[in-house]
C-alpha positions as CSV (number, residue, x, y, z in Angstrom):
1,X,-10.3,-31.8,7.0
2,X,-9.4,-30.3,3.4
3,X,-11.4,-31.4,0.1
4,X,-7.9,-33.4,-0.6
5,X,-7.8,-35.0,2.5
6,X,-11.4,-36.3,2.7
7,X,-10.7,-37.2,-1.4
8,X,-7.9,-39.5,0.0
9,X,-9.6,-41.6,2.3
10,X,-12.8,-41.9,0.2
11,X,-10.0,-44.3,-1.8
12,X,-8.7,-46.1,1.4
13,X,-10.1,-49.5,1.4
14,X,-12.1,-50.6,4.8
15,X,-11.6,-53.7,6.3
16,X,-12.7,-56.7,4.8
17,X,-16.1,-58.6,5.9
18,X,-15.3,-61.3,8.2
19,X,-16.3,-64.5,6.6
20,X,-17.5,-67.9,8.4
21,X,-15.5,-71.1,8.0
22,X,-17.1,-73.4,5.8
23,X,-17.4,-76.9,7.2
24,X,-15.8,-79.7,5.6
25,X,-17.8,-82.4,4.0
26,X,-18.6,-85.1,6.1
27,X,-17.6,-87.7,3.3
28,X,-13.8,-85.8,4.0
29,X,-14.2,-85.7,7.5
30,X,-15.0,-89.5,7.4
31,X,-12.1,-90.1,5.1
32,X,-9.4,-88.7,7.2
33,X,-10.9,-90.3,10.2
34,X,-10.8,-93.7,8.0
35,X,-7.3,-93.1,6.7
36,X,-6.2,-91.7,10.6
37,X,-7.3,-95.4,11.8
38,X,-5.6,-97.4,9.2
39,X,-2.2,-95.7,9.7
40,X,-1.9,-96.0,13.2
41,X,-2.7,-100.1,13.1
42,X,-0.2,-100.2,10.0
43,X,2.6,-98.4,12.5
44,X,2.2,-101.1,14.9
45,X,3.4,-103.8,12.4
46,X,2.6,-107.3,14.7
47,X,-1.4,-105.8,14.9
48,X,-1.1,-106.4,11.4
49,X,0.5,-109.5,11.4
50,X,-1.3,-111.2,14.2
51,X,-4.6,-110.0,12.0
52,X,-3.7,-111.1,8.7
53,X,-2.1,-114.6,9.5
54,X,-3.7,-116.3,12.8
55,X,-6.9,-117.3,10.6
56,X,-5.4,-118.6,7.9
57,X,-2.3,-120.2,9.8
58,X,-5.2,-121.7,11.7
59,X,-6.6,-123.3,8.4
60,X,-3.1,-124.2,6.9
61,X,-2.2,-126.5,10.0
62,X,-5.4,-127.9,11.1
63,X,-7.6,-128.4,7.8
64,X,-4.7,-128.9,4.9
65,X,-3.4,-131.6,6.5
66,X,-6.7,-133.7,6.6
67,X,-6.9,-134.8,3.4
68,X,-10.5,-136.6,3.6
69,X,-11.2,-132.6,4.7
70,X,-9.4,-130.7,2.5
71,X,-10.0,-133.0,-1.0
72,X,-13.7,-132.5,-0.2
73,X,-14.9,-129.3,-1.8
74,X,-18.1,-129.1,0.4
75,X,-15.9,-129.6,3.6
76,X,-13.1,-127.5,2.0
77,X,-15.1,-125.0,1.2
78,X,-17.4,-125.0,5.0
79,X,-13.9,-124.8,6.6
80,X,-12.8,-121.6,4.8
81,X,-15.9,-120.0,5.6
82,X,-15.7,-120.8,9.3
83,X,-12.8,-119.7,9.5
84,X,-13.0,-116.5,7.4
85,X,-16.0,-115.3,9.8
86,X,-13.9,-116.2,12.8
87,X,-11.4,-113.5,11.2
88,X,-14.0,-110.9,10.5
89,X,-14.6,-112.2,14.5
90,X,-11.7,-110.6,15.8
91,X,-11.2,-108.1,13.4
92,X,-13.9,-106.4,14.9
93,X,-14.0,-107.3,18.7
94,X,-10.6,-106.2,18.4
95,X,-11.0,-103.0,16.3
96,X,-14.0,-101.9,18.0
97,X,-13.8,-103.7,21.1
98,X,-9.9,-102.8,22.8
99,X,-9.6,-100.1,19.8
100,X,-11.8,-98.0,21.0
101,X,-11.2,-98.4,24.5
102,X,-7.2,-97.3,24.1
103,X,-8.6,-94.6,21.9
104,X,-10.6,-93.2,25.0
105,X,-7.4,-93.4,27.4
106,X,-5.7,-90.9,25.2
107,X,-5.8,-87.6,25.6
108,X,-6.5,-86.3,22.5
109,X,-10.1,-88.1,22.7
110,X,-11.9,-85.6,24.7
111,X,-10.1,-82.8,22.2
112,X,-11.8,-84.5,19.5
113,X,-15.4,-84.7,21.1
114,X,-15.3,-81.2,21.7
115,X,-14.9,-80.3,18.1
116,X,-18.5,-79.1,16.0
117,X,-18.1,-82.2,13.8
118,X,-20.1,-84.2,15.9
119,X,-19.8,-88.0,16.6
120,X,-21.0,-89.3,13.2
121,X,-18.0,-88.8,11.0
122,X,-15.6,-90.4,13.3
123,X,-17.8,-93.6,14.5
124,X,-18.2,-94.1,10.4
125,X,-14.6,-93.4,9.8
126,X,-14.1,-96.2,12.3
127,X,-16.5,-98.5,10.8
128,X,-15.2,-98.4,7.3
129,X,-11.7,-98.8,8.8
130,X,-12.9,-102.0,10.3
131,X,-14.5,-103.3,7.3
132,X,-11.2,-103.0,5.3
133,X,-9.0,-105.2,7.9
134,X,-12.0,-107.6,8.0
135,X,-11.2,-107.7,4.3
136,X,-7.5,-107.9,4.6
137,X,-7.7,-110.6,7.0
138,X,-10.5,-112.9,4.7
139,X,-7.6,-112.7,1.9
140,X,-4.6,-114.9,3.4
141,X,-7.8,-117.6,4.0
142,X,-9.4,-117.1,0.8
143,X,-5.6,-117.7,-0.5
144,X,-4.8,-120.7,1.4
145,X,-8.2,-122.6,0.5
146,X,-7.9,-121.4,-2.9
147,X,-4.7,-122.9,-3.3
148,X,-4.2,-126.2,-1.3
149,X,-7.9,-127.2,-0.9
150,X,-10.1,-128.4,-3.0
151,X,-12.9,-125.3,-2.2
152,X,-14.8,-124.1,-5.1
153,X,-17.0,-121.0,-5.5
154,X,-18.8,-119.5,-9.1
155,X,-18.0,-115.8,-9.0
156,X,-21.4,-115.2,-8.6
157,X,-21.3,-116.8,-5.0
158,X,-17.8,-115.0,-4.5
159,X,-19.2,-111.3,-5.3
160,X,-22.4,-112.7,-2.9
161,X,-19.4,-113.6,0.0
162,X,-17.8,-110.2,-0.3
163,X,-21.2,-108.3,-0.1
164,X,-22.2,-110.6,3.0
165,X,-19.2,-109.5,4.5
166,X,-20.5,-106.2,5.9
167,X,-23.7,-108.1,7.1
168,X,-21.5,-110.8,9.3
169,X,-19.4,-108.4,10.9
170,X,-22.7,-106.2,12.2
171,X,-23.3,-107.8,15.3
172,X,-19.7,-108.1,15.9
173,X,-19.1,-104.5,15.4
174,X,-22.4,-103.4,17.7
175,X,-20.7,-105.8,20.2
176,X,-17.0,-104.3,20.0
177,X,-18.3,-100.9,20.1
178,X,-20.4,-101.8,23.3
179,X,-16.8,-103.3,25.1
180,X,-14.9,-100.3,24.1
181,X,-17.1,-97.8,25.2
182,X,-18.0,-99.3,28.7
183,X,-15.0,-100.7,29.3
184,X,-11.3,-99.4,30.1
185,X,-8.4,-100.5,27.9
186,X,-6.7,-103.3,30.3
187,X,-10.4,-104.7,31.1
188,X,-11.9,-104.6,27.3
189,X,-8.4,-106.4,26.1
190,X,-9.4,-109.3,28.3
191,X,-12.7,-109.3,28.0
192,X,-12.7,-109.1,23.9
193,X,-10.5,-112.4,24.3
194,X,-13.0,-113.9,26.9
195,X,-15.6,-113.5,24.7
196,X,-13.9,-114.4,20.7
197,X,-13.5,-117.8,21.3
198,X,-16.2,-118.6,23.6
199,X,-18.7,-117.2,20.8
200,X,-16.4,-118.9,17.9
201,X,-16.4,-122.3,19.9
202,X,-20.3,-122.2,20.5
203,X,-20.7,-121.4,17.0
204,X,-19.0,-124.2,15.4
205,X,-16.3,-122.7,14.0
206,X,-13.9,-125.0,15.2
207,X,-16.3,-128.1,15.1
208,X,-19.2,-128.7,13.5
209,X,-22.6,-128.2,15.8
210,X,-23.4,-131.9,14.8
211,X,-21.1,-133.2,18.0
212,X,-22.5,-130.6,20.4
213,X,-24.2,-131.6,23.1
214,X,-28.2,-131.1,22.3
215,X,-28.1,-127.8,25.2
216,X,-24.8,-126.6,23.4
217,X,-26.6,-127.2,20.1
218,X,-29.8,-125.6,21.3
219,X,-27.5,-122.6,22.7
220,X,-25.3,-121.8,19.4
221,X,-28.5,-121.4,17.5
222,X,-29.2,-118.2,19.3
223,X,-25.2,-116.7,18.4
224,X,-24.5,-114.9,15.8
225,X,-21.3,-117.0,15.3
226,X,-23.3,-120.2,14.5
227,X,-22.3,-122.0,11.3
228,X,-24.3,-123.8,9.1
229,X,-22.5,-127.2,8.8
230,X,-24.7,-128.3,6.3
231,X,-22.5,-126.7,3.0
232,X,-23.6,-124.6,0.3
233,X,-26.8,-125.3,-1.7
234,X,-26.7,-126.6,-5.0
235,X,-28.6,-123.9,-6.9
């Protein structure tokens, strides 16, 4: 090889270092596992429907019509909030419960599990879907009882109500999540709807615990769906 040569390739550049992929941040991963969620449940328009309106369609038919009811704003305001935690109820036994269980019946599931991401940023992309249609579906009810009851709240005990939200649907979530992972998607849809109004019934969401039998009354107390009859506290 000449001096000129060997000047040439002195200048030739080599190949570049191979660099590793950087990892998205699990706040984006969770994101666009959150915003994956919510557009598949907005494609399927009655989901949405059937979500948003059964609670409060439940509250505009069978409370607003009882005036001695819905002119009372303790009784007013006990019958919104049994029915806005039987929608945050099936939001999540529904979500989590035959959700998750169709989820695992498609194919693209066991791609996604075999991806380095791990578990995490999907189940809390999940979550935080859930928590936004148990939102959505507390609004038409808040709306209704806002507007043709006589229920009253001081923003103070609002912001409290939209904080406890997260804590009421817990159980409900642990319980969905425990359906749609053990459970196919034919089997969880009818046993989410074996257990929803069961647990709502027990709980007095649809009558107050006072007229339960004393076993009835002495079983509710150990649900998480029990309501407290009793009204808000004057403080």
């Amino acid at each position: 090889m000449t001096v000129t040569h060997a000047h040439a390739y002195a200048h030739v550049p080599g190949p570049a270092p191979v660099r590793a992929a950087r990892r998205p941040a699990l706040w984006r991963l969770v994101w666009l596992h959150a915003r994956l969620g919510f557009v598949e449940t907005v494609r399927i328009p009655i989901a949405v429907i059937g979500n948003l309106l059964f609670p409060a369609l439940a509250l505009l038919f069978f409370v607003v019509p009882q005036r001695e009811v819905a002119q009372d704003p303790v009784g007013a305001l006990v019958a919104v909030a049994q029915l806005g935690t039987f929608a945050v109820m099936s939001t999540c036994l529904f979500s989590f419960g035959a959700g998750v269980s169709e989820d695992r019946a498609q194919p693209f599931d066991p791609y996604l599990r075999t991806l380095p991401a791990g578990p995490g940023a999907r189940l809390t992309g999940r979550v935080l879907n859930g928590l936004l249609w148990s939102y959505c579906a507390l609004a038409p009810v808040v709306l209704v009882g806002w507007l043709l009851t006589a229920a009253e709240l001081r923003w103070e005990q609002a912001l409290q109500c939209v904080a406890l939200v997260v804590g009421v649907a817990v159980p409900f979530l642990l319980l969905g999540l425990a359906i749609g992972y053990r459970l196919s998607a034919k089997a969880a849809i009818a046993v989410v709807q074996a257990v929803l109004f069961p647990l709502a019934f027990a709980g007095g969401l649809f009558m107050p615990p006072q007229v339960f039998p004393d076993w009835l009354d002495t079983l509710s107390t150990a649900l998480p769906s029990r309501a407290d009859s009793r009204g808000p506290r004057n403080t």
